[in-house]
C-alpha positions in Angstrom: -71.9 74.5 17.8 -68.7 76.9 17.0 -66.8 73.0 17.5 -68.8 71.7 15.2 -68.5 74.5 12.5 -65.0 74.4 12.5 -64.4 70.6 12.6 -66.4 70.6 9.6 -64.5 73.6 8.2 -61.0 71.9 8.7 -62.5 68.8 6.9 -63.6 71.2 4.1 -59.8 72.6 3.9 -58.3 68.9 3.9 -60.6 68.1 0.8 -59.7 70.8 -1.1 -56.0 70.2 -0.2 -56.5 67.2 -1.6 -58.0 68.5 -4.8 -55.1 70.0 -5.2 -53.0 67.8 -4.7 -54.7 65.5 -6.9 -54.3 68.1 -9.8 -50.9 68.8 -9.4 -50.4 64.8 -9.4 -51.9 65.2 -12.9 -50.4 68.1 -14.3 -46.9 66.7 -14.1 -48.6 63.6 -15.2 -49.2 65.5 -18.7 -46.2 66.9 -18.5 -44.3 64.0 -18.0 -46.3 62.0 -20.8 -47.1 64.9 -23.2 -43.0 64.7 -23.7 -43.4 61.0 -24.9 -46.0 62.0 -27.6 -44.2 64.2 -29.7 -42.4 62.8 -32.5 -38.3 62.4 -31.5 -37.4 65.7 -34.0 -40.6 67.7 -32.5 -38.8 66.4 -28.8 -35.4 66.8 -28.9 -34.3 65.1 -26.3 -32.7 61.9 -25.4 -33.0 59.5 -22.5 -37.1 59.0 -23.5 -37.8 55.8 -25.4 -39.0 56.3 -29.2 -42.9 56.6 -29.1 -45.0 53.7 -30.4 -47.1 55.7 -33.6 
């Protein structure tokens, strides 16, 4: 039972890991993209492609 309870535990932990993961995946998504949405004077920096508005 006390096996059982912790396998399931350790699957519970390896979910929210990868929750987490997941999130961070998409916060430097936004970061990486919110860059490319700003207008090139709001942006101020080269090297990113003009934006497409």
């Amino acid at each position: 039972m006390e096996a059982r309870k912790r396998a399931v535990m350790d699957s519970v932990k390896g979910e929210i890991a990868l929750a987490n993961a997941q999130e961070l995946m998409n916060v430097r998504l936004v970061l990486f993209i919110s860059p490319l949405s700003l207008s090139p004077s709001e942006r101020g920096s080269p090297g990113f492609p003009p934006p497409y508005n």
